[in-house]
DRENBA-827717 format. One record per residue (C-alpha): residue number from 1; residue in one letter; y, z, x. Coordinates in nm, 2 decimals, decimal comma, always signed. Each point is the difference from the previous one (the first is absolute). Example, Ala and Ser with C-alpha at 12.3 -4.5 7.8 and 13.67 -1.06 7.14 Angstrom:
// DRENBA-827717
{num = 1&residuo = A&north = -0,45&up = +0,78&east = +1,23} $
{num = 2&residuo = S&north = +0,34&up = -0,07&east = +0,14} $
***
This chain:
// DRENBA-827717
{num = 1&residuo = X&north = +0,00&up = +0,00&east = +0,00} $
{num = 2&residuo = X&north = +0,33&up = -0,12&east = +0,12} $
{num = 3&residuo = X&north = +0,37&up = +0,17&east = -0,11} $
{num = 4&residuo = X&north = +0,30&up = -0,17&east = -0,02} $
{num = 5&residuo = X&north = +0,31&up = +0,12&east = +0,07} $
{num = 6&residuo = X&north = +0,19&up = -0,21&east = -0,27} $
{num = 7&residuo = X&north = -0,24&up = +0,15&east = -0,27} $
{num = 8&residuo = X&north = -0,05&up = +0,38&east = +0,04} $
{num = 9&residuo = X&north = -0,36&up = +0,08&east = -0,13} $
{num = 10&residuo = X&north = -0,12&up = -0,34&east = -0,05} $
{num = 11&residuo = X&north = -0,33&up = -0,16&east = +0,17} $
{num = 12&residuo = X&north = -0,16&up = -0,31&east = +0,06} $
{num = 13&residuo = X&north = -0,27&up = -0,11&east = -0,24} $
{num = 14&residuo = X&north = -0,13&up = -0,24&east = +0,22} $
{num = 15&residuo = X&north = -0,14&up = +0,27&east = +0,24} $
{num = 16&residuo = X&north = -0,25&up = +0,18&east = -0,28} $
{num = 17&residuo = X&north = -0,14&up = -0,29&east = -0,18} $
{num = 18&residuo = X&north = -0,20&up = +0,30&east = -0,24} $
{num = 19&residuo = X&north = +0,35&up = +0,01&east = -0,14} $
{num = 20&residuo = X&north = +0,10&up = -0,29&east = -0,04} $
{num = 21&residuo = X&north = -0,35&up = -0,08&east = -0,23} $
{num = 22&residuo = X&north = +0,06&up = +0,31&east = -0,22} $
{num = 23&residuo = X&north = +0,38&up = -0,15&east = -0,06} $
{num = 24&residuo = X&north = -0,18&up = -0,34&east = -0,04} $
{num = 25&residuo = X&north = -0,24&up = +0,10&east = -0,24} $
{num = 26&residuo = X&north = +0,07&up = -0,06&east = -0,39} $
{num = 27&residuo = X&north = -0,09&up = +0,27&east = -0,25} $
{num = 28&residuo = X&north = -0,22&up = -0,07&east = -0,26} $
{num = 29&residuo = X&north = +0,10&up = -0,11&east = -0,33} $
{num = 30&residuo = X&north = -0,04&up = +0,22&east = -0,27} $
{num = 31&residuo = X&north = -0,12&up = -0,04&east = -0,36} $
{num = 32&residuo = X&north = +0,23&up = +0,00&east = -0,31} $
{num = 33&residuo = X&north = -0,17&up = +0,31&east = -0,11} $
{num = 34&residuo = X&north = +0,06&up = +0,13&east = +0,31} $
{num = 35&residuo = X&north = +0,34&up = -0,04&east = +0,03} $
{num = 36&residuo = X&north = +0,08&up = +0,12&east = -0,31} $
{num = 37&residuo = X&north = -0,18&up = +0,36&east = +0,10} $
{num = 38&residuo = X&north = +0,22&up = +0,00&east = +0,31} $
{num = 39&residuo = X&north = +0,30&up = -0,11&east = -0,20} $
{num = 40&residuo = X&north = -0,05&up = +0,29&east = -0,29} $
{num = 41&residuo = X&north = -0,05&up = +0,26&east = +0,30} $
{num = 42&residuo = X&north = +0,30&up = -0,04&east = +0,19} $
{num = 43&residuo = X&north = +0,18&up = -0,02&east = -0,31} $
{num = 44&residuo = X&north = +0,17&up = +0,37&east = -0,04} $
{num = 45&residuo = X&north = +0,17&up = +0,03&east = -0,32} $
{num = 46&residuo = X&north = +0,35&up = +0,05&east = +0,08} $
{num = 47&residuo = X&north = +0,08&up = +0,21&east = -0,35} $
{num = 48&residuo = X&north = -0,30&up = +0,24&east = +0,16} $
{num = 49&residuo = X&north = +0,20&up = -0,02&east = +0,35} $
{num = 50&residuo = X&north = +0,34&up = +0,09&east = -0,14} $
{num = 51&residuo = X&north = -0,16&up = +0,26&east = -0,25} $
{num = 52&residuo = X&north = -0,16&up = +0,16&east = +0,28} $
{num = 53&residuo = X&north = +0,28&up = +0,03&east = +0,19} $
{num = 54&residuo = X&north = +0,23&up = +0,15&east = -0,23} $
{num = 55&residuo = X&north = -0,29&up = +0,27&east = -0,15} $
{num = 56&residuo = X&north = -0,10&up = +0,09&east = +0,40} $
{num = 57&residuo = X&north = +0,33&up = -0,04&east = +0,15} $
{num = 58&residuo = X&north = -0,08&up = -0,31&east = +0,25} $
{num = 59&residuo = X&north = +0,16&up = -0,27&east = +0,11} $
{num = 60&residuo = X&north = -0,05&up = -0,35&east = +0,00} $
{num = 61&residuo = X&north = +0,11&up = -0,14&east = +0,36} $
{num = 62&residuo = X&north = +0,08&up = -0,41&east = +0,05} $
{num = 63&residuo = X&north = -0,36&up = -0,01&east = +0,13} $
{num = 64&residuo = X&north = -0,14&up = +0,03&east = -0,36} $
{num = 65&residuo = X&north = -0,22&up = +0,34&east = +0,12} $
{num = 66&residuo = X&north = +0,05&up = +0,33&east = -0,17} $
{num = 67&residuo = X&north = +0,17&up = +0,28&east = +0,23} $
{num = 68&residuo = X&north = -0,22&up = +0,34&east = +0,04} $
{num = 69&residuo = X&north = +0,11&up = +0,14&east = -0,37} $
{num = 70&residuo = X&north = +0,24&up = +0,30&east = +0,00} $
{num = 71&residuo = X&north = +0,08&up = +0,29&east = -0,25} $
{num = 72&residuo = X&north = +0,14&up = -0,09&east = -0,29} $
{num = 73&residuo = X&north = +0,34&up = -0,04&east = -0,01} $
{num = 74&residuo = X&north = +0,37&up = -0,01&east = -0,24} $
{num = 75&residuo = X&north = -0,02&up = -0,34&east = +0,12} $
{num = 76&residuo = X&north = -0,30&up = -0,17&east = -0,03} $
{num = 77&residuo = X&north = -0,05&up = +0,23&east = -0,37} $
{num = 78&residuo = X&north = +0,33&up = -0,16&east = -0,09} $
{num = 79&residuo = X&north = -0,09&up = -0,35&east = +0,09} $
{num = 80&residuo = X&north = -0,34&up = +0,05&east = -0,20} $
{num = 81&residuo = X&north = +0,17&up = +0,12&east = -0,30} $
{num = 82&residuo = X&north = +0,26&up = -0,31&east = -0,01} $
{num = 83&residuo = X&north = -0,30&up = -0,26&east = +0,04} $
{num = 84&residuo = X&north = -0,15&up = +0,19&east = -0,28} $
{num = 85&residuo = X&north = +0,32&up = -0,01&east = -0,21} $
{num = 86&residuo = X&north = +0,01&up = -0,34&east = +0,08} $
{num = 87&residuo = X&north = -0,36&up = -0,06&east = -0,19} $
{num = 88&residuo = X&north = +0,05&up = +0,19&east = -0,21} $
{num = 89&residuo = X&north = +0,34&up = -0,08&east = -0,14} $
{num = 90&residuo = X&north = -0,10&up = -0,34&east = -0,21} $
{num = 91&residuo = X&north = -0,24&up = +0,22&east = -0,18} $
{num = 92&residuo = X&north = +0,28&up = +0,23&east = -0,13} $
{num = 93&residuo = X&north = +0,22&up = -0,27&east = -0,04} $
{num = 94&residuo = X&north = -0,23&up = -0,14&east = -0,23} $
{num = 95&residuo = X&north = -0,11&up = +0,30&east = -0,21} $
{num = 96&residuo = X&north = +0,39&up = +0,11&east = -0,10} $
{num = 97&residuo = X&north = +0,06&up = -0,36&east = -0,09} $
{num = 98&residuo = X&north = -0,27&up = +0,02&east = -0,24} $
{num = 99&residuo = X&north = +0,07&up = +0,33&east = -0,14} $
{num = 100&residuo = X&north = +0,37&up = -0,09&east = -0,01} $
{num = 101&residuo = X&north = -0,14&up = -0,35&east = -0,23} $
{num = 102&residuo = X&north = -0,21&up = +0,30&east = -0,20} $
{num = 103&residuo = X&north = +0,27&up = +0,23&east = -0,07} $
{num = 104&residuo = X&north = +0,20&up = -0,29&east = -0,11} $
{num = 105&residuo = X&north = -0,25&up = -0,17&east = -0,24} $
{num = 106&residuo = X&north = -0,03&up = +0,35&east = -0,13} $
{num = 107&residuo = X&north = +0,31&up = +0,04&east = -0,11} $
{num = 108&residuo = X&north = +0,08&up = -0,34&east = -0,10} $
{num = 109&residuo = X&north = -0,29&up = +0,04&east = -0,26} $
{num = 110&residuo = X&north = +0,26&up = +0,18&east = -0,23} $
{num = 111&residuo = X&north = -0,11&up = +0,36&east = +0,05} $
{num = 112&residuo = X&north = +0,26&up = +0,28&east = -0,06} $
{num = 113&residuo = X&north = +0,09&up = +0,28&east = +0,23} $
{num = 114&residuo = X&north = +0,01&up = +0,37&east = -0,12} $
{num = 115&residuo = X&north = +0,36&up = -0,01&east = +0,04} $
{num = 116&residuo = X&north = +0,04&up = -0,28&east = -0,24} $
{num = 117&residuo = X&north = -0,22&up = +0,12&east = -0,25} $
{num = 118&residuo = X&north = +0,19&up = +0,33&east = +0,04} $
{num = 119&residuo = X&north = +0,35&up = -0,21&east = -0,07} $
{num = 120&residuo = X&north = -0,21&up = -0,13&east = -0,33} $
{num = 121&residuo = X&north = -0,09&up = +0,29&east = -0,13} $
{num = 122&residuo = X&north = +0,36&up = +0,16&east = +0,03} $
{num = 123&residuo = X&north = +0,12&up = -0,29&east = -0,18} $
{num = 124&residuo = X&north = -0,24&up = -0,01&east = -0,30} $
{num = 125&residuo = X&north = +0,06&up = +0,38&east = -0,03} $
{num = 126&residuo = X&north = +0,40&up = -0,05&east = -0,08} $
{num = 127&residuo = X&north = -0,14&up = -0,22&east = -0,17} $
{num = 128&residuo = X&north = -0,21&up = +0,22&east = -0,25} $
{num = 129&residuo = X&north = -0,32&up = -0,18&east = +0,08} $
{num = 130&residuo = X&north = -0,19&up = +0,30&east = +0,13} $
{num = 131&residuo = X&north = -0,35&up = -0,17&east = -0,04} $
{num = 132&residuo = X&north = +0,10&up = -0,23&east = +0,18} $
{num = 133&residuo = X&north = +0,18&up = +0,22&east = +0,26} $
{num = 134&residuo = X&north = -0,30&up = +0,22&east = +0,03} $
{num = 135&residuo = X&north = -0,18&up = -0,29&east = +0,11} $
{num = 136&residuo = X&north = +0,22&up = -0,11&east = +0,24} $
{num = 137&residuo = X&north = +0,01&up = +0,32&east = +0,16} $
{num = 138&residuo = X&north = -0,37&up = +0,05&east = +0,04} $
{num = 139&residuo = X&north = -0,02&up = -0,28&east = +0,14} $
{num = 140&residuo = X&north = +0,29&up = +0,07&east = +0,28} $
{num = 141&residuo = X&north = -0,21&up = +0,39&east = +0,03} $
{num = 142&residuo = X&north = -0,31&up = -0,18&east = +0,09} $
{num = 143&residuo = X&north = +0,15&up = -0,28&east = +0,29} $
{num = 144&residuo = X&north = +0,19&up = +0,28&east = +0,14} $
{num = 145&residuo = X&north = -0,03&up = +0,36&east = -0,15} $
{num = 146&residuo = X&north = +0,39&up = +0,15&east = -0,02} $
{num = 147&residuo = X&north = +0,12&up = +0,29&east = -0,14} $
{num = 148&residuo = X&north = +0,29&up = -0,24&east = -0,14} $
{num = 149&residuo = X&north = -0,29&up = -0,18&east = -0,17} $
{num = 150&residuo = X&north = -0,20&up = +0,27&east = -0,13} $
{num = 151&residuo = X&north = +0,30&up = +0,19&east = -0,14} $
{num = 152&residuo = X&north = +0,13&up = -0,29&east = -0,20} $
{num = 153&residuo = X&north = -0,33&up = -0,09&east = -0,12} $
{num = 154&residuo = X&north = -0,04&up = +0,33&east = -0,14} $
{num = 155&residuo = X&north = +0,36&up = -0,07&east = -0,15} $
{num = 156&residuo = X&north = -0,13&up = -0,27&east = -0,20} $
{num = 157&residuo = X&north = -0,30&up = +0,18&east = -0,11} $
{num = 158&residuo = X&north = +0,17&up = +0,29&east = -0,15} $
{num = 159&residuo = X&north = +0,20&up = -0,25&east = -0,17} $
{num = 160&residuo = X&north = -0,31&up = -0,17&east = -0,15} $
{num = 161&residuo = X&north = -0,15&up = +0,35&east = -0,11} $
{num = 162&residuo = X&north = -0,23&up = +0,01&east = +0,24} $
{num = 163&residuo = X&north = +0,05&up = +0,38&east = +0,16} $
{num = 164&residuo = X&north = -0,33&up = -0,03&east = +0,20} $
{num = 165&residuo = X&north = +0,07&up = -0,31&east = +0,20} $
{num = 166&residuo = X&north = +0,37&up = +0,15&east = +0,05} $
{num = 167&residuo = X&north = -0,12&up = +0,32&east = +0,13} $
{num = 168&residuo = X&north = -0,23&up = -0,13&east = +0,23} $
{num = 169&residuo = X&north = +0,25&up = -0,30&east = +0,13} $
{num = 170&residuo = X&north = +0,25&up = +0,31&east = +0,12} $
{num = 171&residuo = X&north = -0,29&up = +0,17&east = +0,12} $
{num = 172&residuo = X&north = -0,12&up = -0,30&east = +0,22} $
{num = 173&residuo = X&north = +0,40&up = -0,03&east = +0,13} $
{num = 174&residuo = X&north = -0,06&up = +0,37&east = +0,11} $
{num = 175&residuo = X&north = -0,29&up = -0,07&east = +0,15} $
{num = 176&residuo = X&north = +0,17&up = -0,23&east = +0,24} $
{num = 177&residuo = X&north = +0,31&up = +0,13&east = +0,00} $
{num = 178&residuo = X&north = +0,00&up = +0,36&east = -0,05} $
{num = 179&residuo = X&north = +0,41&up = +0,05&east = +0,04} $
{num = 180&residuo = X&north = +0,05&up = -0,25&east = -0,27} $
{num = 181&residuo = X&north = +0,25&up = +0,24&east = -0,22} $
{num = 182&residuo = X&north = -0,04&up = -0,26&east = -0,29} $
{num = 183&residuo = X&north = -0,34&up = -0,01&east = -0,07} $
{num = 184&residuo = X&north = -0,06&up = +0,39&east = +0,01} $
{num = 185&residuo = X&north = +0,28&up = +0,03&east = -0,27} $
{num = 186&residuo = X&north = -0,13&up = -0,22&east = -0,21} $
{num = 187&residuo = X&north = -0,37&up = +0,10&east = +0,02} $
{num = 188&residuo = X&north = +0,16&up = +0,35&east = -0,10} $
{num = 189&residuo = X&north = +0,17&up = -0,15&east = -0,29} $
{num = 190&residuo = X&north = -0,28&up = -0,12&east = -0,14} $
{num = 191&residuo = X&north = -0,24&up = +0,23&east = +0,04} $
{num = 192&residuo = X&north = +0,25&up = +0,28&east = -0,17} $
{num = 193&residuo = X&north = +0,07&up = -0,26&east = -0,29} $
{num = 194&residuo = X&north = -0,38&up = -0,02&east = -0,06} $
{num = 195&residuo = X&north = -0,10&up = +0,37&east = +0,10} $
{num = 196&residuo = X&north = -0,20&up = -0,10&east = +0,27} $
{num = 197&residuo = X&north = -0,11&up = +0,23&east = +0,28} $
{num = 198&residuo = X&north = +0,04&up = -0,11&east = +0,38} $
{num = 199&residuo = X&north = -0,27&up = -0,11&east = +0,20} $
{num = 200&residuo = X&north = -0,20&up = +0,38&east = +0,17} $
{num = 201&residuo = X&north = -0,01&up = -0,07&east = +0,34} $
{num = 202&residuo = X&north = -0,12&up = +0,20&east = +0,26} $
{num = 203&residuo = X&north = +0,21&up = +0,17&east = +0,28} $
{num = 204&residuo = X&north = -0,08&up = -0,26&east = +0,28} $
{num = 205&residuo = X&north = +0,07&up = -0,26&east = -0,27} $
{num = 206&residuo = X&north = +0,31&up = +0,13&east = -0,09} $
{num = 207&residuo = X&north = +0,08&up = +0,00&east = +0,39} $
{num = 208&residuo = X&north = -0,10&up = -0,38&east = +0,00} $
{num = 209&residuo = X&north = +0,26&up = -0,11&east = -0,22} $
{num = 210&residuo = X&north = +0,26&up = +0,07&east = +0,30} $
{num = 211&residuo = X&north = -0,07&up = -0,33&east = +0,18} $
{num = 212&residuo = X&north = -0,12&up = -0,32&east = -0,11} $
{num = 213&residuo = X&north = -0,41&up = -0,08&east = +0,05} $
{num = 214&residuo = X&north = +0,09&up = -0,20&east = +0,29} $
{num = 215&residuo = X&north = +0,21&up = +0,22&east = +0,17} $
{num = 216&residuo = X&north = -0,23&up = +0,26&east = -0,01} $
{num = 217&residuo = X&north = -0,26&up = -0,23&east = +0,18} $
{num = 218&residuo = X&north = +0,27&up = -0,12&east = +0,25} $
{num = 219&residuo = X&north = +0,09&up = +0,35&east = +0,07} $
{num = 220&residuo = X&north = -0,33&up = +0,09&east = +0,08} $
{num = 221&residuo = X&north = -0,05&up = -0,31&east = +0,25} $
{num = 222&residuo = X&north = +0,30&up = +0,08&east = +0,17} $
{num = 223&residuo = X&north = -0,01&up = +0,36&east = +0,09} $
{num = 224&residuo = X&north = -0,38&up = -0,07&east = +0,12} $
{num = 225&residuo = X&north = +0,06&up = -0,25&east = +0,20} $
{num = 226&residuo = X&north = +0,30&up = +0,20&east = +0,10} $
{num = 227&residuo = X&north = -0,25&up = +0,29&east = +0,10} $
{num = 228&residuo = X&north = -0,21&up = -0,22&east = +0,21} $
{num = 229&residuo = X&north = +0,25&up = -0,18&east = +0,19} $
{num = 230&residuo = X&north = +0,15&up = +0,31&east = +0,09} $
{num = 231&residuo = X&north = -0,31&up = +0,19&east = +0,17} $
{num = 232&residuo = X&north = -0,16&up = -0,36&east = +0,16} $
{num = 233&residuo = X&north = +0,33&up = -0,24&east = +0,13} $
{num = 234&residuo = X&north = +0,13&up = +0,29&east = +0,20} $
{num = 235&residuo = X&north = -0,29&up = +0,08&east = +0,18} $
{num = 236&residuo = X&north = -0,04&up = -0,39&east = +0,05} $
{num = 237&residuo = X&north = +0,35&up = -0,09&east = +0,10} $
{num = 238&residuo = X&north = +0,11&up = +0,31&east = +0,18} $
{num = 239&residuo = X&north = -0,30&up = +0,17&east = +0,08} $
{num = 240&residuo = X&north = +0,10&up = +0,34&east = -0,15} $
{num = 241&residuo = X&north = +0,01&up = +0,15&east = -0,35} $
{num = 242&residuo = X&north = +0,39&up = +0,18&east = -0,04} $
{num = 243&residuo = X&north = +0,08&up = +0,29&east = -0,26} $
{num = 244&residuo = X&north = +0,18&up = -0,19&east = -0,23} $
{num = 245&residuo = X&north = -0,30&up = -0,29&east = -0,01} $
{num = 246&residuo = X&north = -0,20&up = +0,26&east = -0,15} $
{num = 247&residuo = X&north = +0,33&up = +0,14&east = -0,22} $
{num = 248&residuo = X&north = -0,03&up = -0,35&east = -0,15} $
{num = 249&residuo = X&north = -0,36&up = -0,01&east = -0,03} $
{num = 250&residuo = X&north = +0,01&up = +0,29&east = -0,22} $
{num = 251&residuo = X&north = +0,25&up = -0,07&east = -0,25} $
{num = 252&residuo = X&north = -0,14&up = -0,34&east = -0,08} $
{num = 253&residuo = X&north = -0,36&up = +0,15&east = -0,01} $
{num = 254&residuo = X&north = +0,15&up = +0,25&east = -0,25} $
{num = 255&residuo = X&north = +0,20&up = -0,25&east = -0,17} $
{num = 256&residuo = X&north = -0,33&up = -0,21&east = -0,03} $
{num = 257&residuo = X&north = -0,25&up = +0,26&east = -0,16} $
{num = 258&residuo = X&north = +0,35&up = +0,07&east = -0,24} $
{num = 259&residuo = X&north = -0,05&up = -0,38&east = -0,13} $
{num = 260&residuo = X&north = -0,34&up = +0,03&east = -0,06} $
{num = 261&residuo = X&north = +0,09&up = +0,24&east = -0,24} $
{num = 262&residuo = X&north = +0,20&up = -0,30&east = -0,20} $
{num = 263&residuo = X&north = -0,27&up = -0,23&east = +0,04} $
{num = 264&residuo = X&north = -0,22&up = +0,20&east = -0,18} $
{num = 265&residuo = X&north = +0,25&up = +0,02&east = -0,24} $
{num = 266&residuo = X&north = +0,05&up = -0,34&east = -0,05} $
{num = 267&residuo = X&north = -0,40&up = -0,02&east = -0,01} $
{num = 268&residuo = X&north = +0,01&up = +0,23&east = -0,30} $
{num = 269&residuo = X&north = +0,29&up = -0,16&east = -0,19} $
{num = 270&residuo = X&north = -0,20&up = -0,30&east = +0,00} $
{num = 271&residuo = X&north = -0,22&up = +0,07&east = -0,29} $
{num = 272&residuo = X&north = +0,28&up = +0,10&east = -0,24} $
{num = 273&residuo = X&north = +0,06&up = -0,22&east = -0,27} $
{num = 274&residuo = X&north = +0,23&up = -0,10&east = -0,33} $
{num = 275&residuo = X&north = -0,15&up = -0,01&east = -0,35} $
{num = 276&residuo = X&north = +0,10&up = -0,37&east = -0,13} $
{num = 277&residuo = X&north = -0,14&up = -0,02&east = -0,37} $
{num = 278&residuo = X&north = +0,10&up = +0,25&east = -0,23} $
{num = 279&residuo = X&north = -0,27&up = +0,23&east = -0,18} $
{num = 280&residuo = X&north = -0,19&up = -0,05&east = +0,29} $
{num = 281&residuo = X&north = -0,38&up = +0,18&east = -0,08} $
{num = 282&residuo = X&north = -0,09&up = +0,20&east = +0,24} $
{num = 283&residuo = X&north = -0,35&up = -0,01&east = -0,03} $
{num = 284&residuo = X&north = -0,30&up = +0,31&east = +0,11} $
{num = 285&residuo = X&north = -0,25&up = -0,26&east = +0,08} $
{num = 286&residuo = X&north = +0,03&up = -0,32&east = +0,20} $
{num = 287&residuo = X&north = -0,08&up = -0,21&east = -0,27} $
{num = 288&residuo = X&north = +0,21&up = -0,13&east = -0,33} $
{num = 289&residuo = X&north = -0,23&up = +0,14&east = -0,22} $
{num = 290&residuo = X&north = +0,14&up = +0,37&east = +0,19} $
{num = 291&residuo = X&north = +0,16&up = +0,30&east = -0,16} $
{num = 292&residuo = X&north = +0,33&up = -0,02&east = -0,03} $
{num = 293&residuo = X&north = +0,21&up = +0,27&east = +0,22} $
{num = 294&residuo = X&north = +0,32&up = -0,05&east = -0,05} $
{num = 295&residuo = X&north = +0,27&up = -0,32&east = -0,10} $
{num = 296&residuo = X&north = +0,22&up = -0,06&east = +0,33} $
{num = 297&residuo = X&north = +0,33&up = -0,13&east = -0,04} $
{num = 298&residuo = X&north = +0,20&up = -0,29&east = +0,16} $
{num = 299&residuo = X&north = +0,12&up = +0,06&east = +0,34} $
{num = 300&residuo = X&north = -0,24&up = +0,35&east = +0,07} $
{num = 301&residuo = X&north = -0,07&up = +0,09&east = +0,35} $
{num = 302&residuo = X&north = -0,36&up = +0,03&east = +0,11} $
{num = 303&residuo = X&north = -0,21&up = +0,04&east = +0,25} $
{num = 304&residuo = X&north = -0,32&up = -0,25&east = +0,09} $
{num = 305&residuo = X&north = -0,31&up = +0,19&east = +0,16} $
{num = 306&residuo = X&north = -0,28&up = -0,20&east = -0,02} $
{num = 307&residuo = X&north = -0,14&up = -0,31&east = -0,17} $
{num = 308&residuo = X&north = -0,35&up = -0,06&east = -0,16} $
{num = 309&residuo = X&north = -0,07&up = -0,35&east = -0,16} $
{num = 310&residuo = X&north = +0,29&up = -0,13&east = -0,20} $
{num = 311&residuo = X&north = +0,20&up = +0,33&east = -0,04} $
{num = 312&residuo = X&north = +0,17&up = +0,22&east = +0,27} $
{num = 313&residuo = X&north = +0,01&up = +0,39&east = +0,01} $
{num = 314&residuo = X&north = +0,37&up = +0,13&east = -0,07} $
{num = 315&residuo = X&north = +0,18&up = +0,27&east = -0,02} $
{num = 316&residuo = X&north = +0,31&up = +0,05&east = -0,20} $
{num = 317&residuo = X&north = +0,16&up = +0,32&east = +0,00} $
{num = 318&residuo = X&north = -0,26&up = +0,29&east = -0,11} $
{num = 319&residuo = X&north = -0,26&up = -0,31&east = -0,14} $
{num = 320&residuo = X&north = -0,25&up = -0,15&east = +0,17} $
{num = 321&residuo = X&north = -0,20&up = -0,29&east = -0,13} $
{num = 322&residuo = X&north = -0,08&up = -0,39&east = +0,01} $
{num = 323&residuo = X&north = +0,27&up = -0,30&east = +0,00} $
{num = 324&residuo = X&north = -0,08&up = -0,36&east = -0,05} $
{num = 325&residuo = X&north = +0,18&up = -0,15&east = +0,34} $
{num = 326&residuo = X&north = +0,27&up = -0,21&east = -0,21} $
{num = 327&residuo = X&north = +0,14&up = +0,23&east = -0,20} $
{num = 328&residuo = X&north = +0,17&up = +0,17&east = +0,30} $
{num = 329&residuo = X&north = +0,13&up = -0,17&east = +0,38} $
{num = 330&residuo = X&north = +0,04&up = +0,18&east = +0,28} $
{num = 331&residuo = X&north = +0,33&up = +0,11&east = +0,18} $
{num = 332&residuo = X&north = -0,07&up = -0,18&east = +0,31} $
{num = 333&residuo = X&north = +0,09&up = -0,33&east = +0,02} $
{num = 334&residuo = X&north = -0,34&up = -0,21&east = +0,07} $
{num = 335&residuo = X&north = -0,23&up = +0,28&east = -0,01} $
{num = 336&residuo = X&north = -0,28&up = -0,06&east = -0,20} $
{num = 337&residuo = X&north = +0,09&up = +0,00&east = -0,42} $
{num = 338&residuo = X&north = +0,34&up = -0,06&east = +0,11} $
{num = 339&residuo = X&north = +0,07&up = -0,28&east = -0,21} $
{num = 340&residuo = X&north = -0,18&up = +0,06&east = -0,29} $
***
């Protein structure tokens, strides 16, 4: 082998012939088959290249071969995130567009809102049609249940005569809206012009009718999660668990077993009722063929207990004995007999 200073690291072929034959000698040809197995192997998937980079942290150099992968970092986790918001973005695009074309078919189909059937039933009451108004009303109560609603449908009943339907409208607007000044006082209109006893409720009842259902059930959520956050995030974040952390703790775990108390309440007050018909029979046996107890009259609180066959178990006042279901709804609005 001779070296040439004009070419650094070069040599002359001519003096090993061995070489020259292997750089001579053609490769083999190779098959279709063949070359399709070598194709699909070399053949590295370049989504599966840049996922794996930005999931493992690596880097993709100009030589096409994947850097030792690294800890994940803000960087590559960001960089996988918008690829992924890339992907996924037509999908979302295409879902709100076709609820958007939903919600507009929907309410080009000529339904009415609560509101508007609200607005109708205020204007066939000046009106004087109170059938009509009652209707209206209802209807408004059941898209969206309101005080407003249930306070003005009761309204309209007591001007048709019916005292049952009114009484338990203004009880239903209570039931949502406990403050609601209007609807007590006319409840307790009524029930003095018809000498008609209030509902017996129970002490943790009576405490229920501070807050609305929901608030109760909100209130509860709150000061437990309250509770929680306030024995675990400090001993996560800083490590240590301070006075007042447990100060707070306290008060919403004392505030918490407090609402349970008006849950239960609003558990009970579930079951009361409102007499519809009037003469009700209050029967001793679940059947229609029963003794008669007692006659109840229109707008009559009572209690449900339990229900065998076609008759429930209620108790009205001092009486105990066995309803037919549609002579009597119950107070809360979509309970069961509710709209009977």
């Amino acid at each position: 082998m001779s070296f040439r200073l004009d070419r650094p690291w070069s040599f002359d072929l001519e003096q090993r012939p061995e070489w020259q034959g292997a750089l001579n000698r053609k490769r083999p040809l190779k098959t279709v088959t063949e070359k399709k197995q070598i194709r699909t192997k070399s053949r590295t998937p370049v989504v599966c290249i840049g996922l794996g980079c930005a999931v493992r942290g690596g880097n993709l150099p100009a030589s096409g071969h994947l850097s030792r992968p690294k800890l994940l970092d803000a960087g590559s986790l960001f960089t996988f995130m918008q690829a992924l918001g890339r992907g996924i973005r037509p999908f979302c695009t295409f879902w709100i567009l076709a609820w958007l074309l939903a919600t507009d078919a929907s309410a080009g189909a000529g339904s009415m809102t609560s509101k508007e059937w609200f607005d109708r039933g205020l204007s066939l009451s000046r009106q004087g049609l109170f059938p009509e108004a009652s209707q209206a009303f209802e209807t408004s109560a059941d898209l969206r249940p309101t005080a407003g609603a249930y306070v003005d449908l009761g309204l309209a009943e007591w001007h048709q005569g019916h005292a049952g339907k009114a009484i338990l409208a203004w009880q239903r607007a209570l039931w949502i809206a406990p403050a609601n000044s209007q609807a007590r006082e006319n409840e307790a209109v009524a029930r003095q012009m018809l000498g008609l006893e209030d509902a017996g409720l129970l002490w943790y009842e009576e405490a229920s009718t501070w807050l609305s259902p929901s608030a109760w059930i909100w209130l509860s959520a709150a000061m437990l999660w309250l509770a929680a956050s306030s024995l675990v995030l400090p001993v996560v974040l800083l490590g240590a668990r301070r006075d007042w952390h447990r100060l707070v703790a306290a008060i919403a775990l004392t505030v918490f077993f407090l609402s349970l108390i008006g849950n239960a309440g609003v558990v009970g007050r579930m079951k009361l009722g409102v007499v519809l018909g009037e003469s009700v029979p209050l029967r001793l046996t679940p059947t229609t063929r029963g003794e008669v107890i007692a006659n109840l009259s229109s707008g009559e609180s009572l209690r449900r207990l339990r229900s065998l066959g076609h008759f429930d178990l209620v108790q009205c006042g001092n009486l105990t004995g066995w309803l037919a279901p549609d002579q009597y709804a119950l107070v809360c609005p979509g309970s069961v007999s509710s709209k009977h």
